[in-house]
Each structure stands twice: as structure tokens, then as C-alpha cells.
C-alpha positions in Angstrom: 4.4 -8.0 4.7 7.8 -8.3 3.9 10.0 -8.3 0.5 12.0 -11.4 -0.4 15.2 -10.6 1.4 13.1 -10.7 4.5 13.1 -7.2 5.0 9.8 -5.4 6.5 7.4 -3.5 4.5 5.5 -1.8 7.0 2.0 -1.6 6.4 0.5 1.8 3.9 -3.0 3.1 5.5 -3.6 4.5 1.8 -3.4 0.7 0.1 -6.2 -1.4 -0.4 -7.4 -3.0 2.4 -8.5 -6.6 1.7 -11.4 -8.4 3.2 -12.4 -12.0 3.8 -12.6 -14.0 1.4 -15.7 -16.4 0.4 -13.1 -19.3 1.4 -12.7 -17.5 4.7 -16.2 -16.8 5.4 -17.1 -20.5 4.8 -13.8 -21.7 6.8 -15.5 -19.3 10.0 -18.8 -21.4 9.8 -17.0 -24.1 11.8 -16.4 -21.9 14.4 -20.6 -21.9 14.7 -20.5 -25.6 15.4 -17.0 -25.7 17.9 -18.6 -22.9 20.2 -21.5 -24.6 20.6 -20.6 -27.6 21.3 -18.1 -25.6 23.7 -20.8 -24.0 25.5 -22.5 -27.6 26.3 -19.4 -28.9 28.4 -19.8 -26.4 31.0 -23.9 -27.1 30.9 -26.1 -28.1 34.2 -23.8 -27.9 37.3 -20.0 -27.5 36.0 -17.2 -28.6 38.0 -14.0 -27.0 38.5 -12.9 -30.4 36.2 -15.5 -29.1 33.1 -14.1 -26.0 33.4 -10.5 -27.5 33.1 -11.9 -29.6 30.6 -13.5 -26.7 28.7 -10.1 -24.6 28.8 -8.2 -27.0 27.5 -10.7 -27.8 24.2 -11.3 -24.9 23.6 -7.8 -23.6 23.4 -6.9 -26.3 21.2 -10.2 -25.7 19.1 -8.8 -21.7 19.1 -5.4 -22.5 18.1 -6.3 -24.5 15.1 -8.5 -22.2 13.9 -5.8 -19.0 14.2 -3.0 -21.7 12.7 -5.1 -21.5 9.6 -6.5 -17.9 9.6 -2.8 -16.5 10.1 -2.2 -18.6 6.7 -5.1 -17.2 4.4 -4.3 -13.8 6.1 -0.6 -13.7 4.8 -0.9 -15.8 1.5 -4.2 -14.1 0.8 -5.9 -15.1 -2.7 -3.1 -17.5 -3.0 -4.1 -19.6 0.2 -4.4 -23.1 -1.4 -8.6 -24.0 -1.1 -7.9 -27.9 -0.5 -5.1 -26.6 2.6 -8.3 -24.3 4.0 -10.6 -27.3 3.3 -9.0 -30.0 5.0 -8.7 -27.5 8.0 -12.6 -27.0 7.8 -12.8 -30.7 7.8 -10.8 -31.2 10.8 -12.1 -28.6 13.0 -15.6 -30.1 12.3 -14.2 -33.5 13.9 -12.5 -31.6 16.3 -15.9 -30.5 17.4 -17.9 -33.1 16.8 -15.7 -35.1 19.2 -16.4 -32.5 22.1 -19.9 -34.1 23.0 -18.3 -37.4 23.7 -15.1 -36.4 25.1 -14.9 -37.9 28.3 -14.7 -41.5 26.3 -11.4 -42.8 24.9 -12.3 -43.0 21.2 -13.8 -39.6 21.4 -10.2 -38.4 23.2 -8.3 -40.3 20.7 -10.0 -38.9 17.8 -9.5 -35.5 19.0 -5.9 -35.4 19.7 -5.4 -36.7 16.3 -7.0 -34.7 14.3 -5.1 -31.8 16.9 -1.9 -33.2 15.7 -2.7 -33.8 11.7 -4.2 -30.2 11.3 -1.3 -28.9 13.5 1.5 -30.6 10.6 -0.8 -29.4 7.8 -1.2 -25.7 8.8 3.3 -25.8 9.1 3.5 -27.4 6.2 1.4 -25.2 4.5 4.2 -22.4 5.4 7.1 -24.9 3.8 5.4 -24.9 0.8 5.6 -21.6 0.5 9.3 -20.9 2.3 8.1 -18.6 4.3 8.5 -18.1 8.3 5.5 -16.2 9.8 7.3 -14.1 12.2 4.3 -12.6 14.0 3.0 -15.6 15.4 5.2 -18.6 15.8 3.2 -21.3 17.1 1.6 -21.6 13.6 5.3 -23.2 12.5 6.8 -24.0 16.1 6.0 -28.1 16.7 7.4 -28.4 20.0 3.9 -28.5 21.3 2.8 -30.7 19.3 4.7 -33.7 20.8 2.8 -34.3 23.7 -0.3 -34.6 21.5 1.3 -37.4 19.5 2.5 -38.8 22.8 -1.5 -38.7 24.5 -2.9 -40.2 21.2 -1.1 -43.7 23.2 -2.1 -42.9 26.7 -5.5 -43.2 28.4 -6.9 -41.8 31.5 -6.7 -38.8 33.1 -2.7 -38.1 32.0 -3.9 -37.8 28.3 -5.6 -34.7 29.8 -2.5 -33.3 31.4 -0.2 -33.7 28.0 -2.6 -31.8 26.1 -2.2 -29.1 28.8 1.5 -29.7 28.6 1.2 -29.0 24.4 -0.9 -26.1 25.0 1.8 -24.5 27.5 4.6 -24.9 25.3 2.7 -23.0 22.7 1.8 -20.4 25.2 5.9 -19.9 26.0 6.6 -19.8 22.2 3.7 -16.6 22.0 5.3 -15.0 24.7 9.1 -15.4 24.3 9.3 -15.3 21.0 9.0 -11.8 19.5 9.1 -11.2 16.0 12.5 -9.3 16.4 14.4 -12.2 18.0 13.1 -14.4 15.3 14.2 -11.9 12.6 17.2 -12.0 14.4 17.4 -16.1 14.6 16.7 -15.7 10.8 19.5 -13.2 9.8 21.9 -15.0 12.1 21.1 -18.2 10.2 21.5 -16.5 6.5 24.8 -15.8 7.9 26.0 -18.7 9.1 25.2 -21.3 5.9 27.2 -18.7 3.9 30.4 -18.5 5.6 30.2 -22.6 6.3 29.3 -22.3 2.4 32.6 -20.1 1.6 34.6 -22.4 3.9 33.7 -25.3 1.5 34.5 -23.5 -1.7 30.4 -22.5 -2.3 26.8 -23.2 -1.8 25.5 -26.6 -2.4 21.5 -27.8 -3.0 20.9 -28.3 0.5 22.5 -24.4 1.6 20.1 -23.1 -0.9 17.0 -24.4 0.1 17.9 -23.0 4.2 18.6 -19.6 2.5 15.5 -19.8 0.3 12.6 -18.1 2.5 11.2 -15.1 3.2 10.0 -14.0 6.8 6.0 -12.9 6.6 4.1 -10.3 8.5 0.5 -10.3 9.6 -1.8 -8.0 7.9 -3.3 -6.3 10.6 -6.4 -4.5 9.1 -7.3 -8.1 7.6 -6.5 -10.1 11.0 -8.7 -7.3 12.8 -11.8 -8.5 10.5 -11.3 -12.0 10.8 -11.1 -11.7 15.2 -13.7 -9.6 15.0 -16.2 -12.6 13.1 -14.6 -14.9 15.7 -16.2 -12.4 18.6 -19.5 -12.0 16.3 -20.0 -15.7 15.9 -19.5 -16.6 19.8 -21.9 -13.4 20.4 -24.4 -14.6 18.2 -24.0 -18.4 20.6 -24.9 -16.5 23.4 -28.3 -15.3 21.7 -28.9 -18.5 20.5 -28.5 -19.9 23.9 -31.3 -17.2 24.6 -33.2 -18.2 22.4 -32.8 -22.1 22.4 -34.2 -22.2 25.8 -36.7 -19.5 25.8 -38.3 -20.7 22.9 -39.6 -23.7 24.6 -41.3 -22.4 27.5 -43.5 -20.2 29.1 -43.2 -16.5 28.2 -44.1 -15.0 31.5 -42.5 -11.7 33.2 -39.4 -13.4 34.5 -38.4 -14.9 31.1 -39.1 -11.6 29.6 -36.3 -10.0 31.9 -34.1 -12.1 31.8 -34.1 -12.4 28.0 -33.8 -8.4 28.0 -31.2 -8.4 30.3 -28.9 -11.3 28.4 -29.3 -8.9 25.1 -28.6 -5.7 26.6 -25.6 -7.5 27.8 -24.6 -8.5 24.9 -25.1 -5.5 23.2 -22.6 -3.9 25.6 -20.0 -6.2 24.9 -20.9 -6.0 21.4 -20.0 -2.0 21.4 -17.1 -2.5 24.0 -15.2 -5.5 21.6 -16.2 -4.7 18.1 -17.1 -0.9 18.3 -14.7 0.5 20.8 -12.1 -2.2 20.4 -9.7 -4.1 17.6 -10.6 -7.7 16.5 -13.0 -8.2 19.3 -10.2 -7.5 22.0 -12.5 -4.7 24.3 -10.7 -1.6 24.8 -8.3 -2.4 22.5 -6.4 0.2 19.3 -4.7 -1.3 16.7 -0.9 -1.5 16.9 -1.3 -1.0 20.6 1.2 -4.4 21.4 2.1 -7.0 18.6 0.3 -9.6 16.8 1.0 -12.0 18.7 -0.1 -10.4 21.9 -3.2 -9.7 20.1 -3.7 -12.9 19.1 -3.4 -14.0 22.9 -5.9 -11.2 24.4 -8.4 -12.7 21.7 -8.0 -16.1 22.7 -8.8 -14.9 26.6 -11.7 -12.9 25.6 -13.7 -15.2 23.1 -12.5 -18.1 25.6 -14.6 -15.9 28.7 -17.4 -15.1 26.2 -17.7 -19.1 25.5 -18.0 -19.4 28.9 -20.5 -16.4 29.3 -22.6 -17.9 26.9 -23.1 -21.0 28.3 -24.1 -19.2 31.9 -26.7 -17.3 30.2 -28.6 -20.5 28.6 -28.2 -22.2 32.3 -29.5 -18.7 34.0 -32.3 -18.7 31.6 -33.0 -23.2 32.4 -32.7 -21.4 36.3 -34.9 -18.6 35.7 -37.6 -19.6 38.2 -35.1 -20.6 41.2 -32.0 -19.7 42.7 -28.5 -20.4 40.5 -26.7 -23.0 41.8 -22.9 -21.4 42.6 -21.0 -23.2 40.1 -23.5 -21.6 37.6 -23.1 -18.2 39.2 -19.3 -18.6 39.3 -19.4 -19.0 35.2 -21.0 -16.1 34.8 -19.7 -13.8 37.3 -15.5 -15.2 36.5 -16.1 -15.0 32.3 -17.2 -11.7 33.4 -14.7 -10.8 35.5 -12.2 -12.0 32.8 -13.4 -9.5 30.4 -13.1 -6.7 32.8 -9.7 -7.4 33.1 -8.6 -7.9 29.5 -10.8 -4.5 29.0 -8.4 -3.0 31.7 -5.4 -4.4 30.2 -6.5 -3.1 26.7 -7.2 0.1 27.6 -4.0 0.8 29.9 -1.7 -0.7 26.3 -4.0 1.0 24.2 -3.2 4.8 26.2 0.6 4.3 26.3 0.2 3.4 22.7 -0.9 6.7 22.0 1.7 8.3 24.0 -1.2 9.2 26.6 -0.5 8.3 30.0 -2.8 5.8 31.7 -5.5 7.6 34.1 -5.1 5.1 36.7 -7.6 7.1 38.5 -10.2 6.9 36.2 -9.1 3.5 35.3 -10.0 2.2 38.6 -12.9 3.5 39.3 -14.8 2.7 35.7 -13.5 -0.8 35.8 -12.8 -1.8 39.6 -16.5 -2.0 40.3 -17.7 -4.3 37.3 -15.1 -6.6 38.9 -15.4 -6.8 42.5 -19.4 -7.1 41.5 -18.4 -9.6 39.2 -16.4 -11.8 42.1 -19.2 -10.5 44.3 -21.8 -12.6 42.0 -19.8 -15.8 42.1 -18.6 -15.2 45.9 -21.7 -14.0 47.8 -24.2 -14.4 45.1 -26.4 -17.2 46.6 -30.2 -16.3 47.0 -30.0 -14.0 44.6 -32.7 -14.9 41.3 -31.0 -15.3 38.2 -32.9 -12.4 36.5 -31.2 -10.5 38.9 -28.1 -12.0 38.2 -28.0 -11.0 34.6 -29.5 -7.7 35.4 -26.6 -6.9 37.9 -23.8 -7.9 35.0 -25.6 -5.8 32.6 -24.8 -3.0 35.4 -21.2 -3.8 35.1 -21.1 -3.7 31.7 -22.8 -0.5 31.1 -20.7 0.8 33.5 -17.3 -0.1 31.7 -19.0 1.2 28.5 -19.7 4.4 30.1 -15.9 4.3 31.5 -14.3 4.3 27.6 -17.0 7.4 26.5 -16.1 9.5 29.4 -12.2 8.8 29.9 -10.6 5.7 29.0 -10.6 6.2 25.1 -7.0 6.3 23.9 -6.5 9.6 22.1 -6.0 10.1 18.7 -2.7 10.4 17.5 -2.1 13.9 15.6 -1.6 14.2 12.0 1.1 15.5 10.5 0.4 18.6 8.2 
């Protein structure tokens, strides 16, 4: 947090930690609903255009939902309930309009309640003259403007502005670091006061720019609240299980398969929530910044999505071959995961002041890969019991990777 001259307070590991509030909890049941309906665009046979499709909603579905959390993270019992509420209310449009999205009212709906939620998440932060510093986009409406601009346009270029918005939020995470923008703020401070001396003193207007505090992320509280995110999109994936095996035949394939999908999911379960931070696999707390964080998170629940819709169409293919655009879901949200896993555990190492084993880095997560292209690549003929059976493979072998070698040492305590 920070202290109102907009110096840092780092963070004790002796105070109280807090935890997610009832508001919170109920704010995360939306997320239930949005991955869902998620999962169902990239149902049946996706296209490379549903998986465009799917990307793009569900990053804007993901960034409303983080614009809010980062709020009730930093104002904390002080988060206004009718701010949270609204949000809640708008994500469940933004969801509800996922089914439909290929029609124009369905788009139009969509990209404005984006934009709405989007001007009540900043202005939540006006209200309370702050400037979140950790994450920017939750203040930063440059990318907004294409979505006010689609809400007018039809066809496929209404796609193609939201992709625009999304990108422009994507350079703010990545460019902006919170020392530049403390830096941005301090030079700021200084330059209203000496225009302010020039003119003999400060008037209303130089008051209200100096009047604001720059906020920090709690980390042990964003931690919890990524780490429901990952739970809820892990419990999609059983349900997908569960919605489709619960209305057939329980014979010997559906049996394995269904084993399979949960010991898969129990690996990544372990591997994000267990031997990771906020559901990021691999990953130590305080390894990069917040806003780093933030953007790992959005890659791995975004794969997961994707994972979980594979697993409900493996299980609807139990009894054939997958068709390769099914196969490619699976074995690329796989192979996504690897790689944030790698990336994780190679930040996580230097964090620690360990240097990365690249040797043992390759060879515990090289191989869930290359079988994970493998599947999507080379996969055809291959049932989709086998399919699932063969991921679980990968995954037990990453999991085996962090036990034996890739687990970030602990820093030594001072006497």
C-alpha cells in the first residue's frame, strides 16, 4: 500500500493478512457463468475464427473482472457494494451475450456493457483520488475507444476494434511499470507547484491534480482471489466431465476417459494452486510484478478455458477418433501451460537468487510440449481416451519436474 504522500509501504509478512470478502466471493460467482459460456464457443468442430473469437471474449470478459478485483483488493472493506454490484451485473450481460455473439444486437450489447463497466471501474479510482500504480489498465482508457467506436460498426471490423482495444491494454501492462508511473506522478506534483508559485499560489483546480495518493496491490490478497479464478475454471472442466458423462452409457471407455480428465486436473490443480501463486503454475510470489502476474494469469486461466472445453468434446468423441481442430484445443491449451510453467519457474529461480537449471529445465518440461504439439500435429487416429491419457503423461511429468528440481529455493532467514 502506500501512505498519502504517495510513498511505498512495503508489504509486513507479520500483519494480518486479509481474505475475500462475502462481496468478493459473490462478485467470483460470475465468473461460473462467463467460463462456461466461454467453453461453449470453441464446442463441436472449432475454427481457427472461434478460437479468435474466443480469445478476444474472453480477454475482455478477464479484464473486467481484474478492473474490479484490483479495486476491492486495494480499497478493501471500503470497496463501495453498489460499484461491485453493478460490475456483477455487467459481467452477467457480458456473458449472457456470449451465446449469441455472432449476431449484431448480441455484439452491440457486449461492447457496451465492455465500455460502461470499463468507465465505472476508473471512476471508481477518482472517487477515491487514487492512481493504482501496479496495474494501469484499470485507470488507462486509451483502450477503450475503439470499443465506443465498434458499438457503430457492424461486420467483421467490429471484431478487429475490439482486438485493437484489447492491444492497447496489453502495451499499457507491459510498458508501464509502476516505477515510471511513480515517476510520471512525482514529475506531475512538481510541475503544478512551480506553475502554482509562478502565479503567486495554488488555486481549486491545482489542488484537486495534487490531491491523490498512488495505491499498491496487496499481494497475499490478489494471490487468493487468482487462485478462485483458477479454481472456478477447474471446477468448468469437471463439470464439462460430468455434463456429458452423465447422460450416457457408463461403459469402459467413458470410465477412462473420465479418470484420465480428473487426474489431469488434479495435476494442474497441484502445479497452479499448490506449487504455484494465484494459479500461475510454477510461479513464487514476488517473482516479477503485479502486473506481470496479472498477465501470466490471464494466459493460463485463458489455456485452461480452452482445455476445458477439449475435455467435454473428447468425452462427446469418446467412441471415435477426435476431429484435429478438437485435438489442436487440447494439445495447444496444453502446450500453453507448459510454457507459462517454464516461464514461471525460470522467474521464479532468479527470484530466489538460484540460477535457472536450464538442464533440468528442459528436459522436465521440453517433453510435455513437443507431446503436446505432437497431439495436435500428428495426433490423427489416435482415440480420445488416449488422448487425455497421453496429457495426463505430460502433466505428471512437469509435476514430477518441480519435486525433483525446478522448485525455487527458499530464501534464508536472517538470524
Amino acid at each position: 500500500m502506500s501512505d498519502s504522500s504517495g510513498r511505498d509501504q512495503p508489504h509486513s509478512p507479520t500483519a494480518e493478512e486479509r481474505h475475500a470478502t462475502w462481496l468478493e466471493l459473490f462478485f467470483d460467482l460470475i465468473v461460473v457463468t462467463g467460463t462456461a459460456q466461454l467453453a461453449h464457443v470453441l464446442h463441436g468442430e472449432p475454427t481457427l475464427a472461434d478460437v479468435g473469437l474466443f480469445t478476444l471474449l474472453y480477454l475482455a470478459f478477464w479484464t473486467i473482472w481484474m478492473c474490479f478485483t484490483v479495486y476491492g483488493n486495494v480499497a478493501g472493506d471500503r470497496a463501495r457494494t453498489w460499484t461491485m454490484l453493478i460490475g456483477m451485473l455487467g459481467m452477467a450481460v457480458l456473458a449472457a451475450s456470449v451465446t449469441g455473439v455472432h449476431e449484431g444486437e448480441h455484439q452491440q450489447a457486449f461492447a457496451l456493457t465492455y465500455v460502461v463497466l470499463r468507465f465505472v471501474a476508473s471512476g471508481a479510482w477518482r472517487r477515491r483520488q487514487e492512481m493504482l500504480v501496479d496495474w494501469p489498465v484499470a485507470q488507462f482508457s486509451a483502450g477503450v475507444t475503439p470499443w465506443i467506436v465498434s458499438i457503430w460498426i457492424d461486420g467483421p471490423a467490429r471484431y478487429w476494434l475490439w482486438a485493437a482495444g484489447l492491444a492497447i491494454d496489453l502495451w499499457a501492462t507491459l510498458s508501464m511499470s509502476a516505477a515510471s508511473l511513480q515517476e510520471n506522478a512525482e514529475a506531475r506534483r512538481t510541475a503544478v507547484k512551480r506553475r502554482a508559485e509562478q502565479r503567486g499560489g495554488l488555486s481549486d483546480k491545482d489542488s484537486e491534480r495534487l490531491n491523490f495518493t498512488l495505491a499498491h496491490i496487496d499481494p497475499v490478497h490478489l494471490g487468493e482471489r487468482l487462485g478462485l479464478f483458477t479454481i472456478i475454471v477447474l471446477g468448468e472442466s469437471v463439470a464439462q466431465l460430468v455434463t456429458v458423462g452423465s447422460g450416457a452409457g457408463w461403459d469402459h471407455t467413458l470410465r477412462g476417459l473420465g479418470l484420465a480428465g480428473f487426474l489431469l486436473l488434479v495435476s494442474i490443480w497441484r502445479l497452479s494452486l499448490v506449487h504455484g501463486y494465484g494459479g500461475v503454475p510454477n510461479l513464487r510470489e514476488s517473482a516479477v510484478p503485479p502486473r506481470l502476474v496479472l498477465l501470466l494469469h490471464c494466459v493460463t486461466n485463458g489455456a485452461l478455458t480452452a482445455l476445458a472445453a477439449g475435455l467435454g468434446a473428447a468425452m462427446e468423441h469418446r467412441h471415435g477418433d477426435l476431429p484435429q481442430n478438437v485435438r489442436w484445443v487440447l494439445g495447444g491449451s496444453f502446450a500453453a501451460y507448459v510454457v507459462i510453467a517454464a516461464i514461471s519457474a525460470v522467474v521464479s529461480r532468479r527470484a530466489a537468487n538460484s540460477a535457472p537449471d536450464w538442464r533440468g529445465l528442459l528436459g522436465h518440461l521440453l517433453p510435455p510440449l513437443l507431446l503436446a504439439l505432437a497431439i495436435g500435429a500428428f495426433g490423427g487416429g489416435l482415440p480420445a481416451v488416449a488422448v487425455v491419457w497421453l496429457l495426463v503423461a505430460g502433466a505428471g511429468w512437469g509435476l514430477l519436474g518441480y519435486v525433483t528440481g525446478l522448485r525455487p529455493k527458499r530464501a534464508a532467514r536472517s538470524a
